[in-house]
C-alpha positions as CSV (number, residue, x, y, z in Angstrom):
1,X,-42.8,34.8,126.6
2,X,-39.8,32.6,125.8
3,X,-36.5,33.7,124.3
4,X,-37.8,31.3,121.1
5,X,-40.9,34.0,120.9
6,X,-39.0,36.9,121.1
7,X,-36.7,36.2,118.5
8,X,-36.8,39.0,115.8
9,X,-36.5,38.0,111.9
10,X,-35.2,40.8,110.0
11,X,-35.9,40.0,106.8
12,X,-39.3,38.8,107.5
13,X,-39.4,42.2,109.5
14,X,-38.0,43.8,106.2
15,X,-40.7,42.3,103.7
16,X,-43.7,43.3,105.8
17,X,-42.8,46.9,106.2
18,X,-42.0,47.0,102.4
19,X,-44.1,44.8,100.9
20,X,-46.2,47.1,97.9
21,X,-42.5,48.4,97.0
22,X,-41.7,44.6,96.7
23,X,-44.3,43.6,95.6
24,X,-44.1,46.5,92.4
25,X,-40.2,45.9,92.3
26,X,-41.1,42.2,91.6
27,X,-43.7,43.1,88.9
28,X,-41.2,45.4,86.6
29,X,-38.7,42.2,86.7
30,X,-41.7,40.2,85.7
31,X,-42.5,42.9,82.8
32,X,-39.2,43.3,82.0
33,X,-38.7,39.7,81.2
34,X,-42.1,39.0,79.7
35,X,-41.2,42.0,77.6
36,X,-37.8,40.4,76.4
37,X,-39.0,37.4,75.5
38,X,-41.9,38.5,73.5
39,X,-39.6,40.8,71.8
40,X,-37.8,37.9,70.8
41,X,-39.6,35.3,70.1
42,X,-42.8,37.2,68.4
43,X,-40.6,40.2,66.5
44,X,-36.7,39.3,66.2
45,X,-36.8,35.7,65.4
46,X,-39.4,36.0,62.5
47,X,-37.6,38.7,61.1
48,X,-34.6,37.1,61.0
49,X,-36.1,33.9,59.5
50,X,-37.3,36.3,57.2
51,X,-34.2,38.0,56.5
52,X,-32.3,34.6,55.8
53,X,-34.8,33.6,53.5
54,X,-34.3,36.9,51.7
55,X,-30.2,36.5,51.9
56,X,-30.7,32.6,50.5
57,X,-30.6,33.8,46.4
58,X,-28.5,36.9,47.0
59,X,-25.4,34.9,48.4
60,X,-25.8,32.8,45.7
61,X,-25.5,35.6,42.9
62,X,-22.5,36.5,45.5
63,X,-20.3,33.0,45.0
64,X,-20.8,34.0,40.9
65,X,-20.0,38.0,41.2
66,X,-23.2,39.2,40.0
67,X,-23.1,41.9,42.3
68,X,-26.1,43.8,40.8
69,X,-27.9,41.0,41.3
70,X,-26.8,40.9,45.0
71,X,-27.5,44.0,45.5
72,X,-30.7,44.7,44.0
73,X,-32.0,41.2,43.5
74,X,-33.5,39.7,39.9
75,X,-37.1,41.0,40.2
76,X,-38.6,37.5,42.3
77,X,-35.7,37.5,44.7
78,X,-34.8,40.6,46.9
79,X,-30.9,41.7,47.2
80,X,-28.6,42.6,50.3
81,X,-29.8,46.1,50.4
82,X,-33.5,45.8,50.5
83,X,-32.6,42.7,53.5
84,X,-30.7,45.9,55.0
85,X,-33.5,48.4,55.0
86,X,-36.0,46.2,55.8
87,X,-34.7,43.6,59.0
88,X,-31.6,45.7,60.5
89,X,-30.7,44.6,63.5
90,X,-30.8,41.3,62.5
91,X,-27.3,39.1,61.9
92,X,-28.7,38.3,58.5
93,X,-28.7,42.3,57.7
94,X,-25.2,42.2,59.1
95,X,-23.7,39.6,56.6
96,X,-25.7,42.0,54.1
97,X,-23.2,44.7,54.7
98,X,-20.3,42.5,54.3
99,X,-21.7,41.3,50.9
100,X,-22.9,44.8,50.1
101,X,-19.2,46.0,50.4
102,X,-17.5,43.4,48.4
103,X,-20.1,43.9,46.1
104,X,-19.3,47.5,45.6
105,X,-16.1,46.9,45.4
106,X,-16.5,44.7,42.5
107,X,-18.5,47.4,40.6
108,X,-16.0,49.9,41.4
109,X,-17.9,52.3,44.0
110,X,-15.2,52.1,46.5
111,X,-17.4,54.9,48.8
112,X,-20.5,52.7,48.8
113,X,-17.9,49.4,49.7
114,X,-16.0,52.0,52.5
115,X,-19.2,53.0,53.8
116,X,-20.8,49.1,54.3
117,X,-17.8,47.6,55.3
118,X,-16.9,49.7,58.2
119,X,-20.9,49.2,59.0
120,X,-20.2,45.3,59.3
121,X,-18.9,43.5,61.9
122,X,-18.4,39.8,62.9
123,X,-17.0,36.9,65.1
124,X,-15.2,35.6,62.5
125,X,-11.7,37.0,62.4
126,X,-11.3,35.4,58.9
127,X,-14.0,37.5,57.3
128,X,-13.8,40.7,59.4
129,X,-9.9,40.7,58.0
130,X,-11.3,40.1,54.6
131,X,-13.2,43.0,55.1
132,X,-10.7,45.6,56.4
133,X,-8.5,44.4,54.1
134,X,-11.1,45.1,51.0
135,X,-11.6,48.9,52.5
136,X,-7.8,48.8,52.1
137,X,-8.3,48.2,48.4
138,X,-11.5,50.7,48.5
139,X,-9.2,53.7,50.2
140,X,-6.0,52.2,47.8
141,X,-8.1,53.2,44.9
142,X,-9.4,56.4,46.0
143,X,-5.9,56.7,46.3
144,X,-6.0,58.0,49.9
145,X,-2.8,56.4,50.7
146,X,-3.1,56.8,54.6
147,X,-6.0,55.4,55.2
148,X,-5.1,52.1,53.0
149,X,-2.3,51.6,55.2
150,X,-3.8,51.9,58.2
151,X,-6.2,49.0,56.9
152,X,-4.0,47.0,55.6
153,X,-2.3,47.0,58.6
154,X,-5.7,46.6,60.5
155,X,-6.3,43.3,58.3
156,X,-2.5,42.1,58.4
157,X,-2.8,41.7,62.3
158,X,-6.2,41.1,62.8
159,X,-5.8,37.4,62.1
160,X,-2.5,36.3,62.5
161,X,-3.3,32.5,62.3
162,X,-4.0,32.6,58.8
163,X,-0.9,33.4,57.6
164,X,-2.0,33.8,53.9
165,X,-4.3,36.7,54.8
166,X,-2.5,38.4,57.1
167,X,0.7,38.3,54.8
168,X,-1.1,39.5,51.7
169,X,-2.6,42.5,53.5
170,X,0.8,43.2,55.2
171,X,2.3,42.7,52.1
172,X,0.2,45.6,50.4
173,X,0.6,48.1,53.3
174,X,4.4,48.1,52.6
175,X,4.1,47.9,49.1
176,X,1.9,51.3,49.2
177,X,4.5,52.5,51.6
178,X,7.9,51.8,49.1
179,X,5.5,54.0,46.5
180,X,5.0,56.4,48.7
181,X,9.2,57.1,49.8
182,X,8.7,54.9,53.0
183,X,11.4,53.2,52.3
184,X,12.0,52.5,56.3
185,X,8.7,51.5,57.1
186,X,8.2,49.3,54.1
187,X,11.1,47.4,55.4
188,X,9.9,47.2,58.7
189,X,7.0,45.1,57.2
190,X,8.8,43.1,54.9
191,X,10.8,41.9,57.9
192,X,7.4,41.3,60.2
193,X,6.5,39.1,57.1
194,X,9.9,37.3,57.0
195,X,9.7,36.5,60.4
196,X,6.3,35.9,61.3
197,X,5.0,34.4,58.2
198,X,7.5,32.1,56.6
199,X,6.1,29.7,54.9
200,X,4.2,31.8,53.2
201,X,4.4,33.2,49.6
202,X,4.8,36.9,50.8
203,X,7.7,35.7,53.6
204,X,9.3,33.6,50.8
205,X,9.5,36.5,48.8
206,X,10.6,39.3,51.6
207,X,14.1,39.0,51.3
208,X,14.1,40.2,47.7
209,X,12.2,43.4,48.7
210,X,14.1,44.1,51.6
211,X,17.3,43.7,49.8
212,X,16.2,46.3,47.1
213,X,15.4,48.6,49.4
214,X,17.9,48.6,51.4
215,X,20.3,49.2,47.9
216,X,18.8,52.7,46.7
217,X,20.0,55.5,47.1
C-alpha cells in the first residue's frame, strides 16, 4: 500500500471513535440554542411589548407628578408597580423602578423611593445619577446623614460630563457635611466644585462657601 494510503487522519480518526458523544454534544448546543431563542422570541419579547404598553399612560402621569396615578394607575390604565410584579425582568419593569422611586419620593415615603431606586439600574449615566442622587434626598430626609453623603457623592461623580448634575449633588454632600461640623471635608468639595465645575452655578458660587468656612472659629 502506498505512503498516500497509509496516511493517518486524526481527527477523522477522533470523530469515528467518538461519534454518539459528538453526536449528543452537538444535540445539547442545538437544544440550547433552540431553547434561547424560543425563550425570547415566544416569552420575553411579548412580555416586554406588553410591559411598554402598560408603562405608555403611567409615564405620562409621570411628566405631570401624579404619582398615585403612576403608581397604581387610574382604574383603565395599570401603574409602575403592577408593570413590576407582573413582567420583571423586562427593561420596561426596570424604568418602573426608577419612576416608582421618584414617585415615592414625591409622596414623601422615602423607604419605598430607597428601596426602588437602589433596585434600578441603567446605561444612562444621566438617569442612574438622577437616581442616586434622589436616594440622597430619600436618606437626607430620614435624616441618616451618612448615607446621604455617600450618595451624593455617588451621584456627584457618577456623571461628571454634565456638570449641572454632578455639581448640584456635590454641592449637597458638602452642604450636609458644613451641618454636620465637617468643616474640612465640606471644603474639600467646594474646591472639587471650583475646579472641576466652573461654569457652573454651584463652582460660581464655591468661593463664597469656602471663604466662610475657612473664617469660623
Amino acid at each position: 500500500m502506498s505512503e498516500l494510503h497509509q496516511e493517518k487522519h486524526p481527527f477523522l480518526d477522533f470523530v469515528k471513535n467518538n461519534q454518539k458523544t459528538l453526536t449528543y454534544a452537538l444535540t445539547i448546543v442545538v437544544l440550547v440554542i433552540a431553547g434561547y431563542f424560543g425563550y425570547t422570541e415566544l416569552y420575553q419579547n411579548p412580555r416586554e411589548a406588553k410591559a411598554a404598553d402598560a408603562m405608555y399612560t403611567a409615564e405620562k402621569y409621570f411628566a405631570i407628578d401624579s404619582s398615585n396615578l403612576v403608581l397604581n394607575g387610574d382604574g383603565a390604565s395599570k401603574g409602575v408597580l403592577y408593570v413590576i410584579k407582573q413582567y420583571s425582568g423586562t427593561p420596561s419593569a426596570n424604568l418602573a423602578k426608577y419612576y416608582a422611586g421618584i414617585s415615592y419620593y414625591r409622596l414623601n415615603d422615602f423607604n419605598k423611593s430607597i428601596e426602588y431606586l437602589k433596585d434600578f439600574s441603567t446605561s444612562s449615566k444621566q438617569v442612574q445619577a438622577i437616581a442616586y442622587g434622589t436616594i440622597g434626598d430619600a436618606y437626607s430626609e430620614l435624616k441618616k446623614n451618612d448615607d446621604a453623603i455617600s450618595y451624593y457623592k455617588k451621584a456627584g461623580g457618577h456623571f461628571p460630563e454634565d456638570e449641572a448634575i454632578s455639581s448640584e449633588y456635590l454641592f449637597r454632600a458638602a452642604s450636609l457635611l458644613e451641618l454636620n461640623g465637617k468643616a474640612d471635608e465640606a471644603v474639600t468639595i467646594f474646591k472639587d466644585i471650583k475646579s472641576k465645575y466652573p461654569k457652573s452655578e454651584k463652582g460660581f458660587s464655591a468661593d463664597k462657601y469656602i471663604n466662610r468656612l475657612k473664617v469660623q472659629p
